[in-house]
C-alpha positions as CSV (number, residue, x, y, z in Angstrom):
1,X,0.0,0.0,0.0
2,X,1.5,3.2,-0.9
3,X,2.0,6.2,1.6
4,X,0.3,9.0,2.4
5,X,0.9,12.3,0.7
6,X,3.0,15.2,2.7
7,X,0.9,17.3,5.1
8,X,1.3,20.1,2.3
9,X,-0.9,18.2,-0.4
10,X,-3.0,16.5,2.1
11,X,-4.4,19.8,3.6
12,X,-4.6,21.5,-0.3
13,X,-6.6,18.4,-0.7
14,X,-9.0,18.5,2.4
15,X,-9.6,22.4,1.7
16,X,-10.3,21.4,-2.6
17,X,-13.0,18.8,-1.3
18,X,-14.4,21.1,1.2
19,X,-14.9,23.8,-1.3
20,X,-15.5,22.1,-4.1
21,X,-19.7,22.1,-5.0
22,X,-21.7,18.7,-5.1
23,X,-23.7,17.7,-8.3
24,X,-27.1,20.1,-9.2
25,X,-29.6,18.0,-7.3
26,X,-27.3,16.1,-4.5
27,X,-28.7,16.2,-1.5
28,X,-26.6,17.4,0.6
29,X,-22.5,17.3,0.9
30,X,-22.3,13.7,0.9
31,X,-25.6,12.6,0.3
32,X,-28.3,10.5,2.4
33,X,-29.8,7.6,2.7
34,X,-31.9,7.8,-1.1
35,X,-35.6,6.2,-1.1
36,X,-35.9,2.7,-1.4
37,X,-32.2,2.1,-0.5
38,X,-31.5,-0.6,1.6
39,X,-28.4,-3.0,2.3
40,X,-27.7,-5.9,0.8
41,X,-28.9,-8.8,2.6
42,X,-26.2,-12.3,2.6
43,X,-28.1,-15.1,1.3
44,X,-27.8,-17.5,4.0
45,X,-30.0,-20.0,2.2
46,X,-29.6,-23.9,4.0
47,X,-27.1,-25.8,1.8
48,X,-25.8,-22.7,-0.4
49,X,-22.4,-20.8,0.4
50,X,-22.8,-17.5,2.0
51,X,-22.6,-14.3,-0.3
52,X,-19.5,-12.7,0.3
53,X,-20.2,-9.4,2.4
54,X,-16.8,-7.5,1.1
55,X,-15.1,-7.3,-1.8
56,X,-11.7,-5.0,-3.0
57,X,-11.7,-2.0,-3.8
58,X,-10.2,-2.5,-7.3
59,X,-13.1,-4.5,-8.3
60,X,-15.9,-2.0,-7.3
61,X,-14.1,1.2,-8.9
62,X,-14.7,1.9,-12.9
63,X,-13.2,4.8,-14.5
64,X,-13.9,7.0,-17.5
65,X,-11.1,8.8,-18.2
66,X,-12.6,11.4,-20.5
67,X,-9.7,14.0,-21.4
68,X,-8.0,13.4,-18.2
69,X,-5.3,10.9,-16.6
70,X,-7.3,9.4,-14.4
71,X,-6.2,5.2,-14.1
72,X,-8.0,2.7,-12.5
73,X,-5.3,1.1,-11.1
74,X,-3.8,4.7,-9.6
75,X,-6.6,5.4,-8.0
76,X,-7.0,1.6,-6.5
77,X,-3.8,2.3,-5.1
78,X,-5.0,5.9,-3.6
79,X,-8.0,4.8,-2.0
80,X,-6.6,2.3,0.5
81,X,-4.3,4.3,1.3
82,X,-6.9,7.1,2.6
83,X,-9.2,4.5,3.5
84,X,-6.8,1.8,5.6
85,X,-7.8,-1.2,4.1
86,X,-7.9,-2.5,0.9
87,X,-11.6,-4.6,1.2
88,X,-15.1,-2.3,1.3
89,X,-18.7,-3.8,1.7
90,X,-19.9,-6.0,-1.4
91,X,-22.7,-3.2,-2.3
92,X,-20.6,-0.5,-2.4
93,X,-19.9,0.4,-6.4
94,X,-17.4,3.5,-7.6
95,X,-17.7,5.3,-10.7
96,X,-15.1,7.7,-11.6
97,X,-16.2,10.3,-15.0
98,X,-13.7,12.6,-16.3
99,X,-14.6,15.5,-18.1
100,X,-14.2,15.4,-21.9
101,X,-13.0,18.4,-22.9
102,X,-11.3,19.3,-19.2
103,X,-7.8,17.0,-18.3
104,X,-8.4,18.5,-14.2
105,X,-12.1,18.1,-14.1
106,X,-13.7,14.7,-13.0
107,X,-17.1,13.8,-11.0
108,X,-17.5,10.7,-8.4
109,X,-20.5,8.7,-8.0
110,X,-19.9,6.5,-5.1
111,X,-23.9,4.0,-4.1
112,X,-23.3,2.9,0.0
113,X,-25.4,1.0,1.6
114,X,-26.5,4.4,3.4
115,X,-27.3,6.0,0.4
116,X,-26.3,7.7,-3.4
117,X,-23.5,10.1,-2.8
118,X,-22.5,12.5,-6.0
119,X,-19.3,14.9,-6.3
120,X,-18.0,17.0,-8.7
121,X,-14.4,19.0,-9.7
122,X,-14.8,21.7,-11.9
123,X,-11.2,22.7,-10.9
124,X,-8.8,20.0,-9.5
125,X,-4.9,19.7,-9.4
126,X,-3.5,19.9,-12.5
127,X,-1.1,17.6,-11.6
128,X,-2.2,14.0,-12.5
129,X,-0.6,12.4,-9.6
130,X,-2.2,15.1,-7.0
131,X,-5.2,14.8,-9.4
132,X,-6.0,10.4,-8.3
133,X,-4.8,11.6,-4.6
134,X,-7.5,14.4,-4.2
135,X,-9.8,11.7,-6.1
136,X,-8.7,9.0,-3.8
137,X,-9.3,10.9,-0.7
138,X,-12.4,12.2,-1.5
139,X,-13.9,8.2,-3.1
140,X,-12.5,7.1,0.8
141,X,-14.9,9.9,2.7
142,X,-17.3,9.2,0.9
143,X,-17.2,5.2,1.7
144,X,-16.4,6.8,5.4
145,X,-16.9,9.8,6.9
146,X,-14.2,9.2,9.9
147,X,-11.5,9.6,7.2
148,X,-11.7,13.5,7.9
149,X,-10.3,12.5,11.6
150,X,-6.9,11.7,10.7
151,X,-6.9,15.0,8.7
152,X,-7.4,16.9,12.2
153,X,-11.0,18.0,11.3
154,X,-14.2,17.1,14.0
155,X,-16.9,15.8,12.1
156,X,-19.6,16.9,13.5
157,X,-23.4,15.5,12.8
158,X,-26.1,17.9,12.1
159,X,-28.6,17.5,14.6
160,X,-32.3,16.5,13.9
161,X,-34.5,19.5,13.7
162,X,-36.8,20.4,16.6
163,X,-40.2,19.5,16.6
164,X,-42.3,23.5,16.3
165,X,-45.9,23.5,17.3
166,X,-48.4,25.0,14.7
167,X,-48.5,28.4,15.0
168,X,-51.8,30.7,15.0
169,X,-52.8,33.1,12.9
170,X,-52.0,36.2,14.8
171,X,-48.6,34.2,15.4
172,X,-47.5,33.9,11.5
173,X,-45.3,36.3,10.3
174,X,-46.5,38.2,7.2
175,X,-46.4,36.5,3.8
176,X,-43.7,38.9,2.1
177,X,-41.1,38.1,4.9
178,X,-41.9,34.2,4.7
179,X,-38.2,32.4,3.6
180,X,-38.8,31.1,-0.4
181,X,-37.7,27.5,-1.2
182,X,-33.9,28.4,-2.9
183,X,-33.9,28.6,-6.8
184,X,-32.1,25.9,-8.8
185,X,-29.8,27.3,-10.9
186,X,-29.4,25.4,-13.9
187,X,-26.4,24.1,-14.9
188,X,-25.0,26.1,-17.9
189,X,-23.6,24.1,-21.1
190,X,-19.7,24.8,-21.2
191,X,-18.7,26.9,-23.6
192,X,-15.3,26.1,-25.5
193,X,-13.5,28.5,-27.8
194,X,-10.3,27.7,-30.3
195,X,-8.0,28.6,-32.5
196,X,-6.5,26.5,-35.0
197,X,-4.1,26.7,-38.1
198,X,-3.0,23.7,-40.7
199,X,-1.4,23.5,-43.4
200,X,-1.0,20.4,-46.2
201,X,-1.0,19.3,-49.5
202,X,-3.8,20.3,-52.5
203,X,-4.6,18.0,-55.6
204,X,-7.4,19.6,-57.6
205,X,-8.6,22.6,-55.7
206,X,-6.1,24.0,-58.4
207,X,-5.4,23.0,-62.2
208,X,-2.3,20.4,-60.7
209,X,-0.7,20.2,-56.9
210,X,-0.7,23.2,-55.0
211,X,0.7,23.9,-51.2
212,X,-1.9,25.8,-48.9
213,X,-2.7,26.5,-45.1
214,X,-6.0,27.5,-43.4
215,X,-6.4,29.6,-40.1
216,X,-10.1,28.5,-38.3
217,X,-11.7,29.9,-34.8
218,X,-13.8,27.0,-33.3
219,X,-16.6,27.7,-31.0
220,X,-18.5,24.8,-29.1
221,X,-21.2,24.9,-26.7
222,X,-22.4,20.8,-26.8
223,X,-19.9,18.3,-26.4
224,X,-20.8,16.7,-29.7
225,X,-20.6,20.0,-31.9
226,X,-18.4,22.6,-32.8
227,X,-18.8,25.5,-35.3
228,X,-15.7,26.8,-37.1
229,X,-15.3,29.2,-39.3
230,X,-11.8,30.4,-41.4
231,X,-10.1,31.3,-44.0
232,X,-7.6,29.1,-46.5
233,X,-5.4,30.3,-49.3
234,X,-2.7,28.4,-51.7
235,X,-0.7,28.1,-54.6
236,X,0.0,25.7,-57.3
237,X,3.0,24.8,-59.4
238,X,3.5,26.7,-62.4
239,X,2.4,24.8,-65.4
240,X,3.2,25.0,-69.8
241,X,0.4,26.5,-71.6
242,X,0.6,27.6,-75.0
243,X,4.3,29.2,-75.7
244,X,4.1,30.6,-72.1
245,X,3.3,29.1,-68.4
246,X,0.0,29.7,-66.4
247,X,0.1,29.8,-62.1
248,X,-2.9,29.6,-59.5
249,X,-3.5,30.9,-56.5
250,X,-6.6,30.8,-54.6
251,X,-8.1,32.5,-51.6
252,X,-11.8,31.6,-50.0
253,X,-13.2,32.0,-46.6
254,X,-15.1,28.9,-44.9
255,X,-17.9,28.0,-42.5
256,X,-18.2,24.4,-40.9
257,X,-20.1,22.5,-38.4
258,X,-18.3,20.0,-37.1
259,X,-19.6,16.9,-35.2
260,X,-17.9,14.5,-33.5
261,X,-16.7,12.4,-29.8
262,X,-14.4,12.5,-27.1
263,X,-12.9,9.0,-26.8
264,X,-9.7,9.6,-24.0
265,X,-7.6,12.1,-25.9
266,X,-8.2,11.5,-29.2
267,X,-11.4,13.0,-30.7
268,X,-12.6,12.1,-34.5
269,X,-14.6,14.4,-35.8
270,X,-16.6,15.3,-39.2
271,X,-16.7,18.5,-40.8
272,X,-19.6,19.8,-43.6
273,X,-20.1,23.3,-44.9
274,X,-19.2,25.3,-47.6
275,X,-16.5,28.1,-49.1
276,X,-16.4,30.7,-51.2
277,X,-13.5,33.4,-53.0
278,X,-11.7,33.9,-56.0
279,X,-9.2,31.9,-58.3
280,X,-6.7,33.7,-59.8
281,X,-4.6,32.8,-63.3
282,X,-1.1,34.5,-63.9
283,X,0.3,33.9,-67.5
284,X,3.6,34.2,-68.8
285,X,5.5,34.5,-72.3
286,X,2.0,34.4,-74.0
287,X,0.9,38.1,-75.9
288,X,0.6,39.8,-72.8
289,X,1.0,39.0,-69.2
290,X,-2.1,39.0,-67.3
291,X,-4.1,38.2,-64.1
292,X,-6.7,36.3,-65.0
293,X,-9.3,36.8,-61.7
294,X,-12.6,34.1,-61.6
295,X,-14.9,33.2,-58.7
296,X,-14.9,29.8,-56.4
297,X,-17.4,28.6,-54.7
298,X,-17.9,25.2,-53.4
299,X,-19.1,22.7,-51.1
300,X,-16.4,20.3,-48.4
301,X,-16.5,17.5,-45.8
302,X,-13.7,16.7,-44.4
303,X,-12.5,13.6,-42.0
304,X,-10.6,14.9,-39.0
305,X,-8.9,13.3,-36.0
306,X,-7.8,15.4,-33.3
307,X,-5.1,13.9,-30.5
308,X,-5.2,16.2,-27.3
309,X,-1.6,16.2,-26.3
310,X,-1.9,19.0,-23.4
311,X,-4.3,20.9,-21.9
312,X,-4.2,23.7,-24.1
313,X,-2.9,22.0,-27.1
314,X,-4.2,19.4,-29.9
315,X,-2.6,17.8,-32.9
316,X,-5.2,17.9,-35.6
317,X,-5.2,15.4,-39.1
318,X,-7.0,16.4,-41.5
319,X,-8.7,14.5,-45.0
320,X,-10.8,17.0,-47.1
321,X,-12.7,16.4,-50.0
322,X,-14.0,19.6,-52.2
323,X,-16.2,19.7,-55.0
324,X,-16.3,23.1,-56.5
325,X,-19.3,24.6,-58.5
326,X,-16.7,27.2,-60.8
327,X,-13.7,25.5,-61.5
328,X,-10.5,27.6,-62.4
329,X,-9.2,27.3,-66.2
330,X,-7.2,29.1,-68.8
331,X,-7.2,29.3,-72.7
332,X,-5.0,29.9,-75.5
333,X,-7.3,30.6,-78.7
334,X,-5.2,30.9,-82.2
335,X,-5.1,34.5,-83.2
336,X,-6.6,34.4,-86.5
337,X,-9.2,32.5,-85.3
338,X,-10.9,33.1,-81.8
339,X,-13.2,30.4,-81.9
340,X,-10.5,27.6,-82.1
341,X,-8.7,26.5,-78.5
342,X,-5.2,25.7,-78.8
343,X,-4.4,24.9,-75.6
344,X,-6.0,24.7,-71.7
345,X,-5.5,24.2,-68.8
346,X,-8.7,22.9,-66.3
347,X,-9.1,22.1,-62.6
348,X,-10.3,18.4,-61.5
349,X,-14.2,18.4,-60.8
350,X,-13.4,16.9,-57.3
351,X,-10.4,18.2,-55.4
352,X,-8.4,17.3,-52.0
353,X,-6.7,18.4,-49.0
354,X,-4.6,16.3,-46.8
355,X,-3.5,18.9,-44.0
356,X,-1.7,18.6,-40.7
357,X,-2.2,21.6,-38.1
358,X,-2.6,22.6,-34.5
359,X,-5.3,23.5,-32.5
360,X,-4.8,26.1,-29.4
361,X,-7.7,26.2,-26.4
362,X,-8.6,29.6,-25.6
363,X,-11.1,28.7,-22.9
């Protein structure tokens, strides 16, 4: 069993449990006893073995990590060590849910035989390892409350409220000073803002390969969805046409939705919306040089696979397929004769982006 923390992170970690704020709808700190509750009974039925009564600890936790660190293993190491044994009653079940979009934010759900207790951490340690011991000490009070003892704190039992006789109407106190029932406050979704910028290879968006980067702002407030909007810009290789040579560039701004999951720290994801801007042609060594300006407008989905390597920072992989409604080409007619093409150069109906990029949390 592995020590206790030093007196410095075991106090941080008394005061974090006593400030942090329970679940919207937790009775309570820690909880009661919920209705219809009761203990498990052994089954002492004649000629059958009798139903173990405890069990470890290891085997009643389960973890979701979410975007956090948390381990199953870590914190069945934590938890004895709080706790001072390594065995808890058979109906006592542990559920640890990290947050998926926060690595220092986790909530507990611990079911006692005295009742349903619920905790959250909007704003633990950011340190993993203080992050399972904060966890672990707050999964042991809630399996039992005398935990708080060897931290120096008196636990102290609020005491059952006294029995008021029925007051009479000259006795009540006027309606507008009456205390109201306190308002639930609603739990607000969390709203997450970033800023992202890639850059990769294009076939098609162009006539031939071109090199390009895109610079998005990302905006969710669901943990599925995301909306992201930004602007992308490249150039292609310059390429023969005619007695001269021809060059592209292209410039469009773009608005996606973006829907996807939070599996550990890595988060597919699929993007669909649409861009819009202008192609531009530059020839040389034909009659004249000349800027040849056209508009683009298109449609995009794109396969995307994000990989959260810090809190604050994400490597993003990127697959996008574009299919353009004005496609970008260039003519050479012969002089004496308008009407006849001599040579052109056209883009692909269906063009591609494979990008690599990074993606920056502002909030």
């Amino acid at each position: 069993m592995p020590p206790l923390r030093p007196a410095g992170r075991v106090l941080a970690g008394a005061a974090l449990l006593l400030w942090t704020r329970p679940v919207a709808g937790s009775p309570g700190p820690w909880g009661r006893l919920a209705p219809g509750v009761t203990p498990p009974v052994p089954d002492a039925s004649p000629g059958r073995a009798p139903t173990p009564t405890r069990r470890p600890i290891a085997e009643a936790l389960r973890v979701i990590p979410g975007a956090t660190c948390l381990s199953a293993e870590t914190l069945a190491e934590h938890v004895p060590a709080w706790l001072g044994r390594d065995e808890i009653e058979a109906g006592v079940t542990i559920e640890v849910r990290g947050d998926p979009f926060i690595a220092n934010a986790a909530a507990i759900t611990v079911l006692t035989p005295a009742g349903l207790i619920e905790r959250a951490f909007d704003d633990g340690p950011p340190g993993c390892s203080d992050l399972h011991a904060v966890l672990g000490l707050a999964i042991a009070m809630a399996i039992d409350a005398s935990v708080l003892t060897t931290l120096g704190y008196e636990v102290v039992d609020t005491p059952p409220p006294r029995p008021q006789t029925p007051a009479v109407d000259n006795e009540r106190p006027p309606l507008q000073a009456r205390r109201k029932p306190p308002e639930v406050i609603p739990r607000l979704a969390r709203l997450r803002a970033l800023a992202a910028l890639r850059g990769g290879l294009w076939v098609g968006m162009v006539p031939g390969l071109a090199g390009g980067g895109q610079m998005q702002a990302e905006l969710g407030w669901r943990p599925w969805f995301e909306l992201r909007v930004g602007v992308l810009g490249g150039y292609g290789q310059r390429r023969p046409l005619g007695s001269g040579t021809v060059e592209f560039g292209l410039v469009a701004g773009r608005l996606d939705g973006c829907f996807g999951v939070q599996r550990r720290r890595v988060r597919p994801r699929l993007c669909v919306g649409g861009a819009a801007g202008a192609s531009q042609a530059l020839t040389r060594g034909l009659t004249a040089s000349q800027a040849l300006v056209s508009p683009w407008v298109s449609v995009a989905a794109a396969l995307e696979l994000r990989i959260v390597t810090t809190q604050v920072f994400a490597v993003d992989v990127i697959l996008d397929g574009v299919v353009p409604f004005f496609r970008p080409s260039v003519s050479v007619r012969e002089p004496g004769d308008p009407s006849m093409i001599t040579d052109s150069v056209n883009s692909a109906p269906i063009g591609a982006v494979l990008a690599i990029g990074g993606a920056f949390t502002i909030r």
